[in-house]
MIDOSE-1310 file (N, C-alpha, C; in nm, 2 decimals, decimal comma, always signed):
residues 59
xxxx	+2,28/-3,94/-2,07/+2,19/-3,88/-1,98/+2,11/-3,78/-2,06; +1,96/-3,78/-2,02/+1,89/-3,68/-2,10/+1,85/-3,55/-2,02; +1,87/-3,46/-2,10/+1,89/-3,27/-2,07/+1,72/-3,26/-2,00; +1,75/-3,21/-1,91/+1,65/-3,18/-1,81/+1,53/-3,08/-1,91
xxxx	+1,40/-3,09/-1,90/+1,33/-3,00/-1,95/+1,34/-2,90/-1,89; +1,32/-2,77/-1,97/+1,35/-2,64/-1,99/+1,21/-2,59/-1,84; +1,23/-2,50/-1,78/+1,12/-2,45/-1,73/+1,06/-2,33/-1,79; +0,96/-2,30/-1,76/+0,89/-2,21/-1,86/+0,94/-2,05/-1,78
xxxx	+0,93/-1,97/-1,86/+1,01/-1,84/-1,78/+0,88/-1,69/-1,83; +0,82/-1,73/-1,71/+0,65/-1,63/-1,74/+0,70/-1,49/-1,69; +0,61/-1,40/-1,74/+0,70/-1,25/-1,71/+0,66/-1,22/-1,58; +0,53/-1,24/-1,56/+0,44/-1,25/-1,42/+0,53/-1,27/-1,29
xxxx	+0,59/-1,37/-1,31/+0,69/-1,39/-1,20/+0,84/-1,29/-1,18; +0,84/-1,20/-1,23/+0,90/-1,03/-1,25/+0,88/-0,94/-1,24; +0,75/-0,94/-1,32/+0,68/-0,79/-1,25/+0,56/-0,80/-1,13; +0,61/-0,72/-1,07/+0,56/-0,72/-0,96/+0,43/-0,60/-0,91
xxxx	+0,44/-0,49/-1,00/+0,38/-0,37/-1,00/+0,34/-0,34/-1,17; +0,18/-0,32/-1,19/+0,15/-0,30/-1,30/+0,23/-0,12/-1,39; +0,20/-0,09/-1,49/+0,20/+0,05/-1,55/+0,17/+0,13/-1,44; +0,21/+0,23/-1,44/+0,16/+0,34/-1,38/+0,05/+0,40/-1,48
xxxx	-0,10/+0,45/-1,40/-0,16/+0,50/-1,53/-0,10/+0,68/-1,54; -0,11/+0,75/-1,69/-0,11/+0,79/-1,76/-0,13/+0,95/-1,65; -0,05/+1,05/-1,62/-0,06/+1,18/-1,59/-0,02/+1,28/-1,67; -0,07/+1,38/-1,62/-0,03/+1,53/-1,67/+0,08/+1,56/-1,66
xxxx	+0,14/+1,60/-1,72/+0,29/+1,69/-1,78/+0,32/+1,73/-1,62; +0,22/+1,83/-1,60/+0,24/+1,96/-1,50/+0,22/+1,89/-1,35; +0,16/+1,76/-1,30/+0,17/+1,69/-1,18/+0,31/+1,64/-1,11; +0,31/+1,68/-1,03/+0,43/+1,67/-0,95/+0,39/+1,59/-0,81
xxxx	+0,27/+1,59/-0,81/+0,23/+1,48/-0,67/+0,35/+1,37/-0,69; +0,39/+1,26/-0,60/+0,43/+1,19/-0,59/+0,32/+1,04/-0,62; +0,39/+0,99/-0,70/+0,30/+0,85/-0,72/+0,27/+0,75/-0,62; +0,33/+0,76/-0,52/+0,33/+0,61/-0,37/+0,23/+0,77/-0,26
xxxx	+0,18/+0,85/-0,27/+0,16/+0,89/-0,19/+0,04/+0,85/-0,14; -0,02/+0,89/-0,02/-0,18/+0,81/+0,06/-0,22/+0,93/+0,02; -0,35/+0,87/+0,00/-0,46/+0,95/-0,02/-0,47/+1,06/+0,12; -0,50/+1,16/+0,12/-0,54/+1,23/+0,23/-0,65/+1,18/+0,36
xxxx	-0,72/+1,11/+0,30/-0,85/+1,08/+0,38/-0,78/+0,97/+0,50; -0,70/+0,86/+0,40/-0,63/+0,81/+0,51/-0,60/+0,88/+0,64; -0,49/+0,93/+0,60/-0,44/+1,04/+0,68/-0,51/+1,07/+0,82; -0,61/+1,16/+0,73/-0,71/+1,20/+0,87/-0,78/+1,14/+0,91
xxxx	-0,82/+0,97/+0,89/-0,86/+0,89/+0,96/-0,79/+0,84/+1,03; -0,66/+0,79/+1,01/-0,55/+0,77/+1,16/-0,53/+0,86/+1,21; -0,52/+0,99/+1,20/-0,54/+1,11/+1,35/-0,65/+1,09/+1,37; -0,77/+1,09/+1,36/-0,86/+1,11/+1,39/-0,89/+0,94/+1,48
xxxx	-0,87/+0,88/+1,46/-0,89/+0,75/+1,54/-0,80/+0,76/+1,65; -0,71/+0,83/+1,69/-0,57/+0,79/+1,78/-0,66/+0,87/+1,94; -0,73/+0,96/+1,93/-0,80/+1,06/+2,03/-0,90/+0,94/+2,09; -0,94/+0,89/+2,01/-1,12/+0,76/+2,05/-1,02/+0,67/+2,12
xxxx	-0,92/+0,59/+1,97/-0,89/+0,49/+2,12/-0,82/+0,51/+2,28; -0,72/+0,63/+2,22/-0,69/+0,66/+2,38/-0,81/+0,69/+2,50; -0,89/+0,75/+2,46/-1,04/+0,75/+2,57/-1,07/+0,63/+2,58; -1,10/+0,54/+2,47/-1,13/+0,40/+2,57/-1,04/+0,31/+2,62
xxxx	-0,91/+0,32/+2,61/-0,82/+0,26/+2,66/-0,85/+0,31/+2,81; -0,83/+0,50/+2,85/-0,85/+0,50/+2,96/-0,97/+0,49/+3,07; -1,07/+0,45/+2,96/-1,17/+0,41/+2,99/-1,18/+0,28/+3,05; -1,11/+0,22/+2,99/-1,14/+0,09/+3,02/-1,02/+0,06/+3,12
xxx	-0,96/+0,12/+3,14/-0,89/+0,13/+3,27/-0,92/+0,16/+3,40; -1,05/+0,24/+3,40/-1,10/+0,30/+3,50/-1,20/+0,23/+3,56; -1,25/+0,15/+3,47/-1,34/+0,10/+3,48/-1,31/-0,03/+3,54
């Protein structure tokens, strides 16, 4: 019986998350963290849709 061909073993299929790029000694931010603007755009959207939800409830 003949030995099955080998499969190829690519790194790609392991890493899943590139380098981190390159900071300052003295940063302590956290690397996964959101940007701020995020942030204040989901509070700031949660006020609009609740008015048209009851908006459109009343209506």
């Amino acid at each position: 019986m003949a030995p099955l061909p080998a499969r190829r073993v690519l790194l790609s299929h392991y890493v899943t998350r590139g380098r981190l790029p390159a900071r300052a000694a003295n940063d302590n931010r956290r690397p996964d963290s959101l940007p701020i603007w995020r942030m204040v755009l989901a509070v700031s959207a949660v006020p609009v849709v609740s008015a048209l939800v009851i908006l459109s409830i009343l209506m």
